[in-house]
N, C-alpha and C positions, 0 to 999 in steps of 0.2 A: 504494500500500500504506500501510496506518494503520501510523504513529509505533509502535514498539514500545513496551512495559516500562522495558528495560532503558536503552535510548534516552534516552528521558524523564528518569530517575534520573540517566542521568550528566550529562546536561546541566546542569540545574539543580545537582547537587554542583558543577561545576566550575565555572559561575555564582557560588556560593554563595562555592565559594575562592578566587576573585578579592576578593569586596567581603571577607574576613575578612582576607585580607592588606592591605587598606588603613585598616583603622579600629580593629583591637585589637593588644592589647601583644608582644611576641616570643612571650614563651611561650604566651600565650594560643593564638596563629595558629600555633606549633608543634602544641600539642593538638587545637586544631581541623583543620588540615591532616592528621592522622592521621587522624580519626575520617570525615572528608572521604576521604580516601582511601580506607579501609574500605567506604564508601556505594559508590567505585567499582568499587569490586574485587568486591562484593558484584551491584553492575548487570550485571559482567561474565558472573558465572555462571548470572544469571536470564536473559543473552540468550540463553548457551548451552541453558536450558530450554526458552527460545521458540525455539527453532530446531528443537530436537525434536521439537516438539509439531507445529510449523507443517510439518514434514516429518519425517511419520511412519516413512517409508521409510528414510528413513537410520540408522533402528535396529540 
């Protein structure tokens, strides 16, 4: 089965927040780790769409 959406997105965010925890200031990596979290919270509801879609049945 192909890689999902949602899959995809959180991957990479949580790639993403690793390297922003080792190379910017506190606060910066405070901001960024929220806005990073939001991408994933955000991937989570678009898996919940793909799931939908991908079984229609479960309507």
């Amino acid at each position: 089965m192909e890689t999902m959406i949602s899959h995809k997105i959180r991957s990479h965010a949580v790639e993403l927040r690793a390297i922003v925890d080792r190379v910017m200031s506190a606060e910066d990596v405070e901001r960024a780790i929220r806005s990073i979290n939001a991408i994933i919270a955000e991937s989570e509801r678009v898996e919940g769409l793909e799931g939908a879609v991908l079984k229609p049945e479960a309507r």
